[in-house]
C-alpha positions as CSV (number, residue, x, y, z in Angstrom):
1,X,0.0,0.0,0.0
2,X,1.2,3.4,-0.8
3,X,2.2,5.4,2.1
4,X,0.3,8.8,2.8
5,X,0.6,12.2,4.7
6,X,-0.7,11.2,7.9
7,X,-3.3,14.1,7.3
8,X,-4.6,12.2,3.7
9,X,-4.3,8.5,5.9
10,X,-6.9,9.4,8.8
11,X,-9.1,11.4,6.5
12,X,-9.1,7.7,4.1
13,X,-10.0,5.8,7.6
14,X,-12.5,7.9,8.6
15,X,-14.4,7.9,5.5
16,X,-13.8,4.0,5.3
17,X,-15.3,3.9,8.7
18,X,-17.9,6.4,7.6
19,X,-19.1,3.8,5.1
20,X,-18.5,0.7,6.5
21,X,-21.1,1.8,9.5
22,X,-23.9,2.7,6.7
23,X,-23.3,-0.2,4.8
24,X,-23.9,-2.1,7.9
25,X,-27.3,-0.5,8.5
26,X,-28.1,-0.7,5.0
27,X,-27.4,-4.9,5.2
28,X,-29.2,-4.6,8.1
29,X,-32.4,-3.3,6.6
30,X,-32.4,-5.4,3.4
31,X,-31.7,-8.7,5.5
32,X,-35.2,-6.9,7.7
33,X,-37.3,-6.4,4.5
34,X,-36.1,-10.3,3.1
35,X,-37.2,-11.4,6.8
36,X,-40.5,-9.5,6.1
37,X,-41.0,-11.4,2.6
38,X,-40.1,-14.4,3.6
39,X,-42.4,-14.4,6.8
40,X,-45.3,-12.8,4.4
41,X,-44.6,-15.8,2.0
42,X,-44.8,-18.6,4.8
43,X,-48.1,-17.5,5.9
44,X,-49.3,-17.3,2.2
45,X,-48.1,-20.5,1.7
46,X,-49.9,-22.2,5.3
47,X,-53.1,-20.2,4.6
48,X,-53.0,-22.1,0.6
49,X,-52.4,-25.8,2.1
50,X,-55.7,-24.5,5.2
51,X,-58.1,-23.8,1.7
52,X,-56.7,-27.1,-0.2
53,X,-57.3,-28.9,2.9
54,X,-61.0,-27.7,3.0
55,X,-61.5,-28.3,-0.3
56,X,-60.1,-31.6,-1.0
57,X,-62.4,-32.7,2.0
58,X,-65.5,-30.9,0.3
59,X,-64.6,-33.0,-2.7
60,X,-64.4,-36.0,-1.0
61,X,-67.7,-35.4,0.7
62,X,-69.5,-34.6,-2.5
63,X,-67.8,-38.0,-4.5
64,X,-69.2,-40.3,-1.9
65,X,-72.3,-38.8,-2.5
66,X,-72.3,-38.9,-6.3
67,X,-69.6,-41.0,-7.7
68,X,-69.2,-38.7,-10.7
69,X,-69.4,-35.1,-9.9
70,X,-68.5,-34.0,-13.4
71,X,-70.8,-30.9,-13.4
72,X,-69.0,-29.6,-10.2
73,X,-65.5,-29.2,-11.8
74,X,-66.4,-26.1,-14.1
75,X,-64.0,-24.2,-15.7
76,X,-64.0,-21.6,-12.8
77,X,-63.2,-24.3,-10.3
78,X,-60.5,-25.8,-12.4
79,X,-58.9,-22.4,-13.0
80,X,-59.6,-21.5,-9.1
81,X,-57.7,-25.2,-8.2
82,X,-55.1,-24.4,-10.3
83,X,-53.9,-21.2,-9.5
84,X,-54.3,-22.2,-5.5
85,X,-51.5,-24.9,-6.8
86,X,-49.4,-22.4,-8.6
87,X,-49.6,-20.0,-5.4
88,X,-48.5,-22.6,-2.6
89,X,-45.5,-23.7,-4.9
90,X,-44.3,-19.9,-5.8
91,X,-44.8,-19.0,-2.1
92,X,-42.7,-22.6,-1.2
93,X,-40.0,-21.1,-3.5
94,X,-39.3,-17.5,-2.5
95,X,-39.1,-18.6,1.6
96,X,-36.6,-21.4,0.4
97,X,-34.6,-19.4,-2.3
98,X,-33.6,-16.5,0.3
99,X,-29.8,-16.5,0.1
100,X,-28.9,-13.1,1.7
101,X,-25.4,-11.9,2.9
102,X,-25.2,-10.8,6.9
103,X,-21.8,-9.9,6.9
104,X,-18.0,-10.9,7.0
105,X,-17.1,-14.8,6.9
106,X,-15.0,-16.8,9.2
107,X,-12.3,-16.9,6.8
108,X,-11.9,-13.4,6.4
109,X,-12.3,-12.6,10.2
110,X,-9.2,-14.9,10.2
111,X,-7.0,-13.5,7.8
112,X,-7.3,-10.3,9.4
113,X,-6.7,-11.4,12.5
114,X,-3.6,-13.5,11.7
115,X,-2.2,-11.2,8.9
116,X,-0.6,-7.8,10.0
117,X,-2.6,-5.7,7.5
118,X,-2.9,-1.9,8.0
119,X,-5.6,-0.7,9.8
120,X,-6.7,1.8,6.9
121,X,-6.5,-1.4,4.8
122,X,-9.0,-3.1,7.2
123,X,-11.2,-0.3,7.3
124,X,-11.5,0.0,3.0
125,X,-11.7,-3.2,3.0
126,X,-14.6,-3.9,5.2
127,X,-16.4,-1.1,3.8
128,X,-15.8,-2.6,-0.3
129,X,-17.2,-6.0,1.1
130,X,-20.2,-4.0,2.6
131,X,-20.7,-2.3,-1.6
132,X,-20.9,-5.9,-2.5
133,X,-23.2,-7.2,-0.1
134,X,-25.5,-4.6,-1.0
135,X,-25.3,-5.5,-4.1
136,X,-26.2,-8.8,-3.7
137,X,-29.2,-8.2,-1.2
138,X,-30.7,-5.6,-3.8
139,X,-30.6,-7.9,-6.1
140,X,-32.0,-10.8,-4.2
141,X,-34.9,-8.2,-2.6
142,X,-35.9,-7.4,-6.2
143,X,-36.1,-11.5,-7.1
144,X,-38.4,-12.0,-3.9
145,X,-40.5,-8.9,-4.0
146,X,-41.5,-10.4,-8.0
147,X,-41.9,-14.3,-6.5
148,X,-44.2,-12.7,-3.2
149,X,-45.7,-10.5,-6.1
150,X,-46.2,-13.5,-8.1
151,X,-47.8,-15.5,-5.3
152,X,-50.1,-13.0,-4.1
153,X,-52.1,-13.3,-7.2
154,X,-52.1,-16.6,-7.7
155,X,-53.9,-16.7,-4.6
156,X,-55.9,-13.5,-5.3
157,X,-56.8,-15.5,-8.7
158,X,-57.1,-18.8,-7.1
159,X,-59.7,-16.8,-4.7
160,X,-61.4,-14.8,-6.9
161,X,-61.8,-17.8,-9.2
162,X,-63.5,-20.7,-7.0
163,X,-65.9,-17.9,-5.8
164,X,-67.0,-17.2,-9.4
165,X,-67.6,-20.9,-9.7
166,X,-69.3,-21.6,-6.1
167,X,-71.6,-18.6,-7.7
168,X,-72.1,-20.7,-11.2
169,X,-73.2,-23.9,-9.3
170,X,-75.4,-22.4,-6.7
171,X,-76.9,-18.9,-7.4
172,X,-79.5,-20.2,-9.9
173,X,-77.8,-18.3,-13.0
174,X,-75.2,-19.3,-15.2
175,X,-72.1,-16.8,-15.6
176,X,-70.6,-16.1,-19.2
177,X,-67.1,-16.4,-20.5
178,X,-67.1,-12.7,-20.1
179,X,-66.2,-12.6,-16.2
180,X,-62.8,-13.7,-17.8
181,X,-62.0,-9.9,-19.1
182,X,-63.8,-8.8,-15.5
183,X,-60.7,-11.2,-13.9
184,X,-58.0,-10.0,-16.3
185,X,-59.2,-6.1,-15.6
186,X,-59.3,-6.9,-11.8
187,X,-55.8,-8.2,-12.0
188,X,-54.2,-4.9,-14.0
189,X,-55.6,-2.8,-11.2
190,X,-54.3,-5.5,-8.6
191,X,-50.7,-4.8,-10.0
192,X,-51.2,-1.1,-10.5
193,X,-51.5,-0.9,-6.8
194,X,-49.3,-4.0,-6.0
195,X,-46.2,-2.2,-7.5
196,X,-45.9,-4.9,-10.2
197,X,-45.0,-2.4,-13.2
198,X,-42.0,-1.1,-10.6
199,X,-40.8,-4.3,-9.1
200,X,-40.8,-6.4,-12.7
201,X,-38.1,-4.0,-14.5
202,X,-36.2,-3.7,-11.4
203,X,-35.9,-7.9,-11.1
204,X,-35.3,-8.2,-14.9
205,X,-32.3,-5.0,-14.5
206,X,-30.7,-6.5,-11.1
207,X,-30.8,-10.3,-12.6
208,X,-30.9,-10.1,-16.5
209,X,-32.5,-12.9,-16.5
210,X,-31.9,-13.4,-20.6
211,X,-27.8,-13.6,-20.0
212,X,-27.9,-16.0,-17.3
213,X,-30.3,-18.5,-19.2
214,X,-28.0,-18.0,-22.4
215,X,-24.6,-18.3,-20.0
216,X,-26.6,-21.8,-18.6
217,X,-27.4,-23.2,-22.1
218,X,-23.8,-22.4,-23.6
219,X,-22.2,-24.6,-20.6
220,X,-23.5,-27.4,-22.6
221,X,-22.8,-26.6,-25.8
222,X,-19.5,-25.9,-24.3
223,X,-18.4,-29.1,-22.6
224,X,-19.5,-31.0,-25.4
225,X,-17.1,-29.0,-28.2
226,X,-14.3,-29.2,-25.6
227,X,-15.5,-33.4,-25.2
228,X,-15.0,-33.4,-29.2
229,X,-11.8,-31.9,-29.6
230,X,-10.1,-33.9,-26.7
């Protein structure tokens, strides 16, 4: 490390330390908001498996009473059973795929510790590892705000859905195709006011989404040209 005017050396550590203790709060406050995903996800997710629960038993009740109970599984119902399937499995996903970063590992507390390392070296250090931390907790925030986004219509739709159809059976009239473009209309205001338009484009720019699945399928395509020339 270049040596510095004392006056230039503390100003550079106090700044390091300056950011180091911001970029702590900051990790602290995305690992806070992933907590707060994760915990809204996990009750999504018991709150599905309650409803399937209920309605598989409803199900079952109404096939021992009528061995074939075609005319109950309407389109609505189908759609409703469906998207209650899709829901439970995106909300499984985003409170499994958390992967956030808390801090310095064990390997790095050790080098310091056992390497004589200037302490303005520490200090920029610590506080370049805290840049990249945020970085990847921004990026993983934007990937779970789209999956709990993703979940919460699903259910919304799953919801919305086996209501229309518990309406078709037993309200004495029959309900048109049309309640589809009522659904789809329901759902654009649901995302206006869900933040959908804001947190799509900010998933797609934090994990391009296209370069990773064209880096995963030119591994193969890879390993078998190297397989061929070897």
């Amino acid at each position: 490390m270049v040596d510095l005017p004392d006056g230039e050396r503390e100003e550079r550590v106090r700044r390091s330390r300056i950011v180091r203790k911001e970029g702590r709060a900051t990790v602290e406050k995305q690992i806070d908001t992933l907590s707060d995903i994760d915990e809204k996800a996990i009750q999504i997710f018991r709150g599905n498996l309650v409803l399937s629960g209920i309605l598989v038993s409803a199900f079952s009740i109404v096939v021992d009473s009528d061995p074939m109970p075609s005319e109950l599984l309407t389109i609505y119902i189908q759609t409703g059973g469906f998207l209650l399937f899709l829901g439970t499995v995106i909300a499984a996903i985003t409170y499994t795929s958390t992967t956030e970063q808390i801090g310095i590992s064990a390997p790095d507390v050790s080098e310091i510790l056992n390497q004589d390392y200037d302490y303005q070296y520490i200090e920029e250090g610590l506080a370049e590892q805290y840049g990249e931390y945020i970085e990847h907790n921004y990026a993983k925030n934007a990937a779970n705000a789209l999956l709990l986004n993703l979940t919460l219509t699903a259910t919304v739709g799953a919801i919305t859905y086996l209501f229309i159809g518990v309406l078709d059976l037993y309200s004495g009239f029959s309900i048109t195709p049309e309640v589809h473009l009522v659904v789809l209309g329901f759902f654009v205001v649901f995302w206006k006011f869900a933040g959908m338009y804001k947190v799509l484009p900010e998933w797609y720019h934090e994990t391009e989404p296209l370069s990773r699945l064209l880096a995963w399928l030119k591994r193969p395509v890879s390993r078998l040209l190297h397989d061929e020339e070897t």
